[in-house]
Every structure is written in C-alpha cells, then in structure tokens.
LUMZAFI-226765 format. One record per residue (C-alpha): x negated, y, z; residue in three letters; chain; residue number from 1. Coordinates in pm, 1 decimal. Example, Ala and Ser with C-alpha at 12.3 -4.5 7.8 and 13.67 -1.06 7.14 Angstrom:
LUMZAFI-226765
<node><X>-1230.0</X><Y>-450.0</Y><Z>780.0</Z><residu>Ala</residu><chaine>A</chaine><num>1</num></node>
<node><X>-1367.0</X><Y>-106.0</Y><Z>714.0</Z><residu>Ser</residu><chaine>A</chaine><num>2</num></node>
//
This chain:
LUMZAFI-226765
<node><X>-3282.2</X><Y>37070.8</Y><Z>20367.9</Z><residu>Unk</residu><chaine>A</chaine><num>1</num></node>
<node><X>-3477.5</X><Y>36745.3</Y><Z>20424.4</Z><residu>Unk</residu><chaine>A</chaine><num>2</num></node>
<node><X>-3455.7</X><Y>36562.7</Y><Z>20723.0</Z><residu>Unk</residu><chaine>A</chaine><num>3</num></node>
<node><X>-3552.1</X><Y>36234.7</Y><Z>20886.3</Z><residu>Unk</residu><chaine>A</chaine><num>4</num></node>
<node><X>-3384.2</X><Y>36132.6</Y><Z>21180.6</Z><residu>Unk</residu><chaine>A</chaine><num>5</num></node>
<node><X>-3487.8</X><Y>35831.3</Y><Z>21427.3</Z><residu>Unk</residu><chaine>A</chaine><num>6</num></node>
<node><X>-3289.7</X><Y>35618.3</Y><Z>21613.4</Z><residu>Unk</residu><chaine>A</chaine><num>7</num></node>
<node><X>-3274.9</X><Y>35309.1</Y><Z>21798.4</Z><residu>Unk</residu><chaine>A</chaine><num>8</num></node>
<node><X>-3496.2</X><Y>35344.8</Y><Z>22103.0</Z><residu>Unk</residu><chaine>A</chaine><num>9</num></node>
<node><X>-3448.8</X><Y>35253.5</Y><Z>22482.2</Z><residu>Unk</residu><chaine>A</chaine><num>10</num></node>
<node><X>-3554.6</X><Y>35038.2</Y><Z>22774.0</Z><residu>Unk</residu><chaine>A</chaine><num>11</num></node>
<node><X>-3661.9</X><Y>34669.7</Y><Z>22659.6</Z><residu>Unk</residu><chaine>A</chaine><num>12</num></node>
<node><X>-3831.1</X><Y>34460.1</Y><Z>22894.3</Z><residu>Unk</residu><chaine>A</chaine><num>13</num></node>
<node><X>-4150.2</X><Y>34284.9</Y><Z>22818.2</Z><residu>Unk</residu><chaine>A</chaine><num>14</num></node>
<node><X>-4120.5</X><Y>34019.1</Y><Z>22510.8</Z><residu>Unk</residu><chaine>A</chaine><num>15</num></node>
<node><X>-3806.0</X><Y>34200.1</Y><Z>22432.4</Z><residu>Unk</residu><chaine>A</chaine><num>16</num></node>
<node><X>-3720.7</X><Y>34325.1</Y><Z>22076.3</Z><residu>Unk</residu><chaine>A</chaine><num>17</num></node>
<node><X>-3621.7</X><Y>34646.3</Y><Z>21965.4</Z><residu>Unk</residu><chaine>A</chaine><num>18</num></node>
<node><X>-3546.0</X><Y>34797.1</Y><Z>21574.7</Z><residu>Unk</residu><chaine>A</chaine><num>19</num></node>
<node><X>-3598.6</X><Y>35137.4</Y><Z>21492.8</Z><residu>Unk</residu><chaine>A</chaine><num>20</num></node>
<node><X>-3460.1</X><Y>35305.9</Y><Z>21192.7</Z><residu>Unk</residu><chaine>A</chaine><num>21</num></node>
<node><X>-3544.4</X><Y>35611.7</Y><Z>20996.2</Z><residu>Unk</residu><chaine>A</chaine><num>22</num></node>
<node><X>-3267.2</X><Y>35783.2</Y><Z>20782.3</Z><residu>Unk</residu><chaine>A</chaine><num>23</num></node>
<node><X>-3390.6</X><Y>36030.6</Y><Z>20521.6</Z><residu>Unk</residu><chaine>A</chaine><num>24</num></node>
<node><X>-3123.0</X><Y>36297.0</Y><Z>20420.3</Z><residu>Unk</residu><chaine>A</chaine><num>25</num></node>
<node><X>-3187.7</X><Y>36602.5</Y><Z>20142.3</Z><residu>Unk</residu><chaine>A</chaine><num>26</num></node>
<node><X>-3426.6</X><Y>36367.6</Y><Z>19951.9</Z><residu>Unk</residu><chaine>A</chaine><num>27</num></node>
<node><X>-3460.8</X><Y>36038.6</Y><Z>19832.5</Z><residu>Unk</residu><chaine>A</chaine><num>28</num></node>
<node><X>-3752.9</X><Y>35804.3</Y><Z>20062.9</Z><residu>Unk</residu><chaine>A</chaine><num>29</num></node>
<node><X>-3797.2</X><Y>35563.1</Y><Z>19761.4</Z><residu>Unk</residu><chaine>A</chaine><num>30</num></node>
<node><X>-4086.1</X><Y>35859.5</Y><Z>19602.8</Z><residu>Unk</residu><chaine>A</chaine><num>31</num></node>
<node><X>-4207.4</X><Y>35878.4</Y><Z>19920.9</Z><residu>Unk</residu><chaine>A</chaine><num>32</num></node>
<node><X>-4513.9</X><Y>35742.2</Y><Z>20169.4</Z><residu>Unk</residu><chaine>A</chaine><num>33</num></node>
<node><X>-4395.5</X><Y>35622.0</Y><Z>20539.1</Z><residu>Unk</residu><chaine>A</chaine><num>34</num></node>
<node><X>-4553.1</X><Y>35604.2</Y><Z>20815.0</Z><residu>Unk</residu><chaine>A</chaine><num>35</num></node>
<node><X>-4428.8</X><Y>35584.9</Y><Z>21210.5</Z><residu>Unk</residu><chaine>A</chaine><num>36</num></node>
<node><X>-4642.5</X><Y>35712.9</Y><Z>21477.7</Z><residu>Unk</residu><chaine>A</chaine><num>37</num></node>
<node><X>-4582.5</X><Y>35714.9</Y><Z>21819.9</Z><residu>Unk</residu><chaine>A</chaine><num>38</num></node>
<node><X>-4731.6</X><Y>35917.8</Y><Z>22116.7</Z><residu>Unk</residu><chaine>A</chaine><num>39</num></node>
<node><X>-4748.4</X><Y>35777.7</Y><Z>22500.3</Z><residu>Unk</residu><chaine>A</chaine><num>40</num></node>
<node><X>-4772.3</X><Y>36006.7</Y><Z>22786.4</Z><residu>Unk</residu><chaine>A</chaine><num>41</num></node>
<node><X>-5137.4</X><Y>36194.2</Y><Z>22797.8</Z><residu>Unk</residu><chaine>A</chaine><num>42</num></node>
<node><X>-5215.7</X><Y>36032.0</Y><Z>22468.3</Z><residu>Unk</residu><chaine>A</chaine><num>43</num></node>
<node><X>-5290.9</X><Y>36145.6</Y><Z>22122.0</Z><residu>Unk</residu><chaine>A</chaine><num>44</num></node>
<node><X>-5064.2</X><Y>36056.6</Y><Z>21844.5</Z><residu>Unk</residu><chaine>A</chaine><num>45</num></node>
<node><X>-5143.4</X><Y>35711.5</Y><Z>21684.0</Z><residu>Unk</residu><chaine>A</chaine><num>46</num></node>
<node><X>-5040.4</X><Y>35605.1</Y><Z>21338.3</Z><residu>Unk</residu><chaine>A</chaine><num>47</num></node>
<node><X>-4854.4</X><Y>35200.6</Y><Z>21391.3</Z><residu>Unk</residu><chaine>A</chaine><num>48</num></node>
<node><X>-4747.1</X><Y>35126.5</Y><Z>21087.7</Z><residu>Unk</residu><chaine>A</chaine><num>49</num></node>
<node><X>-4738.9</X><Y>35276.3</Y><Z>20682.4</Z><residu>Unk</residu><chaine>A</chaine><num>50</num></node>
<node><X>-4544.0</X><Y>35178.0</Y><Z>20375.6</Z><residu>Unk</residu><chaine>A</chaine><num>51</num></node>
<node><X>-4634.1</X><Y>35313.0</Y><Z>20038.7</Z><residu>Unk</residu><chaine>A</chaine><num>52</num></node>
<node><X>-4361.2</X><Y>35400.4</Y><Z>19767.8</Z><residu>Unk</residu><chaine>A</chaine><num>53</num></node>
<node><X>-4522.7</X><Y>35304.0</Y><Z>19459.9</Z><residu>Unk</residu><chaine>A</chaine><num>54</num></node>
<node><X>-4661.0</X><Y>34931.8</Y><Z>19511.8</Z><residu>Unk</residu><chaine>A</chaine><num>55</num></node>
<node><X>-4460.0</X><Y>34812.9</Y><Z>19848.1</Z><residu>Unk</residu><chaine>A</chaine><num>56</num></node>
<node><X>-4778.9</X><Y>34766.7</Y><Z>20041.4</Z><residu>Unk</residu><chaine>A</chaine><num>57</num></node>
<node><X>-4824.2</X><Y>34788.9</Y><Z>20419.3</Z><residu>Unk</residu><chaine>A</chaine><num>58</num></node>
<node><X>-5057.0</X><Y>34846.2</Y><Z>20712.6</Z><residu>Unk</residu><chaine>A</chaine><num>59</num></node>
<node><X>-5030.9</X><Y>34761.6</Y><Z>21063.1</Z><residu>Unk</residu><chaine>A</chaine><num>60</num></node>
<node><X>-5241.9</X><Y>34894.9</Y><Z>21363.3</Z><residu>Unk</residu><chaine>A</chaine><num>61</num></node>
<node><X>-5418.8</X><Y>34623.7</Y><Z>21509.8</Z><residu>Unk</residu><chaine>A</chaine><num>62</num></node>
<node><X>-5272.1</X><Y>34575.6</Y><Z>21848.6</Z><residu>Unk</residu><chaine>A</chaine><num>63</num></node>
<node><X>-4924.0</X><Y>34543.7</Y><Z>21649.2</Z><residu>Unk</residu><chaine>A</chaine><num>64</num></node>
<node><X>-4990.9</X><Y>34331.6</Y><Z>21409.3</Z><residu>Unk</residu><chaine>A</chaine><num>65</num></node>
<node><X>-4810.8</X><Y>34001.8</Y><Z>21379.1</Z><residu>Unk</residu><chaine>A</chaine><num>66</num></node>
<node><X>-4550.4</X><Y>34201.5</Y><Z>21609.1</Z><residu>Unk</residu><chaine>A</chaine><num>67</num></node>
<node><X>-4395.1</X><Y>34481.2</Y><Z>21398.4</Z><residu>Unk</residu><chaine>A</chaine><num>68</num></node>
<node><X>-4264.2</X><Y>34474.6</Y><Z>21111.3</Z><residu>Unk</residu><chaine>A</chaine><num>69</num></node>
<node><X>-4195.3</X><Y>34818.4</Y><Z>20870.9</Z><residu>Unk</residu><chaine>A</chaine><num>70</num></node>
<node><X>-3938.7</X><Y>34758.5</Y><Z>20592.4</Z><residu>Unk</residu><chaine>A</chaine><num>71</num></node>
<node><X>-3707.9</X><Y>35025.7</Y><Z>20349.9</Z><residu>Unk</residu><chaine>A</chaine><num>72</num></node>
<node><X>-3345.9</X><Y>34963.5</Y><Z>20238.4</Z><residu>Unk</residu><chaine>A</chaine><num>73</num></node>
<node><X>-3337.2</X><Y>35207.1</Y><Z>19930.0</Z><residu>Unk</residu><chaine>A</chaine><num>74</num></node>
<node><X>-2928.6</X><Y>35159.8</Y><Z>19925.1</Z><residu>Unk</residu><chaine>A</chaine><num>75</num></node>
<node><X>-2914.7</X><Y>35318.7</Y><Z>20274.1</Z><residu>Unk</residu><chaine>A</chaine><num>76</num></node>
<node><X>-3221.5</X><Y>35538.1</Y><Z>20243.2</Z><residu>Unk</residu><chaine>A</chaine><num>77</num></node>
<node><X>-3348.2</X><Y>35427.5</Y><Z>20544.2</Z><residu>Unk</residu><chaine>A</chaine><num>78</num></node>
<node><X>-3685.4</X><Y>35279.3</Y><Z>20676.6</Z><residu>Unk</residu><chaine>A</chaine><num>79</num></node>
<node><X>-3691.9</X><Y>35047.0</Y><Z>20993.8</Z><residu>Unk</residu><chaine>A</chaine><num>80</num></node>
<node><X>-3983.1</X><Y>34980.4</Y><Z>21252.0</Z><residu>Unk</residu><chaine>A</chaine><num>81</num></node>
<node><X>-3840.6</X><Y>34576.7</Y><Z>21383.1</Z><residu>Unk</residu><chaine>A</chaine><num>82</num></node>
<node><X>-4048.1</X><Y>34553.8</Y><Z>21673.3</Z><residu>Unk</residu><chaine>A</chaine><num>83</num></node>
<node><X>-4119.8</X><Y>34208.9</Y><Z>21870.5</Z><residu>Unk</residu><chaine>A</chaine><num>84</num></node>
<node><X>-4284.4</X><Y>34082.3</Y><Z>22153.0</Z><residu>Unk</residu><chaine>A</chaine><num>85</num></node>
<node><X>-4293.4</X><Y>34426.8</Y><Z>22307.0</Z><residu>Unk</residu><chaine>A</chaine><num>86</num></node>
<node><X>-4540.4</X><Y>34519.1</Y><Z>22569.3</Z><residu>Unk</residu><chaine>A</chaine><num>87</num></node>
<node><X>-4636.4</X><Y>34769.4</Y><Z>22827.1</Z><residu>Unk</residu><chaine>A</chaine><num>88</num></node>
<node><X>-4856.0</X><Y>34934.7</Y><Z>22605.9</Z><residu>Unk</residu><chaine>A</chaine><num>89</num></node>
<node><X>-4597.6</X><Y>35006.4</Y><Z>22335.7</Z><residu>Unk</residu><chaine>A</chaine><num>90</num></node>
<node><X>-4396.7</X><Y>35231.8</Y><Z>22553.2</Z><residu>Unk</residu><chaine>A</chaine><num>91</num></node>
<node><X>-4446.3</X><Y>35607.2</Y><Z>22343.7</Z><residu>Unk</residu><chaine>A</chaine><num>92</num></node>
<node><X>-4234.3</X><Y>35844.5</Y><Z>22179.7</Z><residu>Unk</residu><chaine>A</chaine><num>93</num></node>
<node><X>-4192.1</X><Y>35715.9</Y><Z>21807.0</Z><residu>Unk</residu><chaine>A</chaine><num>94</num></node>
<node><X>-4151.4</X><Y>35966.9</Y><Z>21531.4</Z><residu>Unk</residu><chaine>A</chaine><num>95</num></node>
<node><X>-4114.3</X><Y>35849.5</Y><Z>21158.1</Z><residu>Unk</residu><chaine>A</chaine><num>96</num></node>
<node><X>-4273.7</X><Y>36074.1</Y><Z>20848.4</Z><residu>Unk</residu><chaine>A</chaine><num>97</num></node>
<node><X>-4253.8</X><Y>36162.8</Y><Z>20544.5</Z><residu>Unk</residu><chaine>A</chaine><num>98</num></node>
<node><X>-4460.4</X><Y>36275.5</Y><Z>20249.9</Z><residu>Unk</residu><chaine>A</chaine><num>99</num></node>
<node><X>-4394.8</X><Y>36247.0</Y><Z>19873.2</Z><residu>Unk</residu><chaine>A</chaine><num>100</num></node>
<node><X>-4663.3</X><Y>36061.6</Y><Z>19735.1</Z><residu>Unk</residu><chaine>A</chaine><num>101</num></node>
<node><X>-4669.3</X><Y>35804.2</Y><Z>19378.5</Z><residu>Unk</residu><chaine>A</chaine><num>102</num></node>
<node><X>-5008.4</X><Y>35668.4</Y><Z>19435.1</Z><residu>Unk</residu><chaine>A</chaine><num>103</num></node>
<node><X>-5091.4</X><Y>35349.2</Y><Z>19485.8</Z><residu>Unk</residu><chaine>A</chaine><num>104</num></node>
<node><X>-5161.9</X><Y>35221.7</Y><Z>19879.5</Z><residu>Unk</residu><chaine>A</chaine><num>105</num></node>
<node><X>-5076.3</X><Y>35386.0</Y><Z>20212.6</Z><residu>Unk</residu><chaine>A</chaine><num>106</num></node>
<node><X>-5129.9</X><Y>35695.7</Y><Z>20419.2</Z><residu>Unk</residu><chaine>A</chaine><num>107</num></node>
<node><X>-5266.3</X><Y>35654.6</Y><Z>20749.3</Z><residu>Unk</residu><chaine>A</chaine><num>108</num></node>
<node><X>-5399.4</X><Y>35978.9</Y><Z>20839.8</Z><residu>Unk</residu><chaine>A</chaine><num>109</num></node>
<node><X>-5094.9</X><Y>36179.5</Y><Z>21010.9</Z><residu>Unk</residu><chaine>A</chaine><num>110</num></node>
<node><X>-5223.1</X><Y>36497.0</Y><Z>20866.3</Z><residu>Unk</residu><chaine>A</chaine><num>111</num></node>
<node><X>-5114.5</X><Y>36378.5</Y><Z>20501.6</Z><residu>Unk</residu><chaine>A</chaine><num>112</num></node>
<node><X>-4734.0</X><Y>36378.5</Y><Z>20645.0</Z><residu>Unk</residu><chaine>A</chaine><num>113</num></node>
<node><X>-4557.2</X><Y>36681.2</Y><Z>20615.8</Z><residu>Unk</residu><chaine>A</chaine><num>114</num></node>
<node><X>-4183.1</X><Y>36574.1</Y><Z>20724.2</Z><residu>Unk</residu><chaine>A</chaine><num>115</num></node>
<node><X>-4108.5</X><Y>36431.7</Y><Z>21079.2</Z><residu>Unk</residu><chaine>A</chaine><num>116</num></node>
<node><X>-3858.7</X><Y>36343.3</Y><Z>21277.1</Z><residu>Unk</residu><chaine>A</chaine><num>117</num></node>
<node><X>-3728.6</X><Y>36414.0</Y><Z>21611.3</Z><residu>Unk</residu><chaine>A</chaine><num>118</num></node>
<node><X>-3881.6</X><Y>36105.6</Y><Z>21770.4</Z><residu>Unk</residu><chaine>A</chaine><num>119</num></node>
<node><X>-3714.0</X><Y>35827.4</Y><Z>21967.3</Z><residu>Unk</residu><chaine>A</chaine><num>120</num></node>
<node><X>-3828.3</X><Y>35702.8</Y><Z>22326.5</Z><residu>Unk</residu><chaine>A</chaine><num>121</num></node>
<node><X>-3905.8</X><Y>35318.1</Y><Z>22389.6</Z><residu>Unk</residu><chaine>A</chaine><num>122</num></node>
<node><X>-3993.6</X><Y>35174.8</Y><Z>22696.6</Z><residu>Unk</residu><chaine>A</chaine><num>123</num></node>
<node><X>-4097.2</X><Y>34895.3</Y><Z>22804.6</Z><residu>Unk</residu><chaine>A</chaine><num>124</num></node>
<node><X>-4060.4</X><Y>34769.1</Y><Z>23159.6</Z><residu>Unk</residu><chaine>A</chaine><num>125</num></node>
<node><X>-3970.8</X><Y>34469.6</Y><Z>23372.8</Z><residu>Unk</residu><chaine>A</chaine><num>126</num></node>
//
C-alpha cells in the first residue's frame, strides 16, 4: 500500500518557524511530483509549494515565497515544507501529495495528485 504521512505541525507564534515533513512508504518519492497544499477554515484548498522529480525544480505561491522552503532527502524518502517567518495567514491544515510523474517541471493543479496524506494542523498565534 502507498502512503504519505505528515508530521510536524503545531502552535508557532508569529515570525516563528516550523518544518514539516512528508514520509512516503510502499513507493519510492524520487519518480514522483510533490506538492503540499494546505486548507484554512472556510477556505478552498491552495497549492504552497511543488517539487518535480525529474529536473529538481520548484514553485512557491506568492505570499510564501522567500519564506518556505520545499526540499527531498531521497535516503529517508521524505520531503520537508521548512517554513519561516510564519504569519496569521498561514494557519491551515497542510496535506502533502503525491503523483508519479518523469516530466520535466512541476504540478500545481491539485487535481493531477492522486496520493495524500492525512494532513497536519499549524497555527499561528500570539
């Protein structure tokens, strides 16, 4: 069975810094597309960040650019969201996917994912 599993969530305040990882199990993330959504209260879910499997390359949502940072250790099978200078606005539930993919680029749309995690909760709050 695969499975991706999210941890690393909680309460930050404001300008705090919080990494969230991604563990893959029953495959192997290197042959895979990445993304990490997340979903606030009321709200739609958003794509935040991508990382393609073929060519390394990245994409950032505007408001979190600069800020986050998406990254893969292959030896762990693992993909991690480091997020800094947290704000109000980044409080959502944050769910990692998963699609197998060997083109070149990103996927942003979160209908081209197919595997998803469980989610994990971050909150930020003074």
């Amino acid at each position: 069975q695969l499975h991706l599993v999210e941890s690393g969530g909680g309460l930050v305040q404001p300008g705090g810094s919080l990494r969230l990882s991604c563990a893959a199990s029953g495959f192997n993330l290197d042959y895979y597309a990445i993304g990490w959504f997340r979903q606030a209260p009321g709200k739609e879910r958003e794509g935040v960040s991508f990382l393609s499997s073929r060519d390394g390359s990245t994409y950032y949502k505007d408001s979190v650019k600069g800020r986050f940072a998406i990254s893969r250790d292959s030896t762990k099978n693992t993909v991690y969201l480091q997020m800094n200078g947290l704000k109000h606005e980044d409080t959502a539930v944050y769910f990692c996917a998963a699609t197998q993919f060997l083109g070149l680029g990103v996927l942003i749309n979160l209908y081209d994912y197919d595997l998803w995690g469980q989610g994990t909760q971050v909150t930020v709050s003074s």
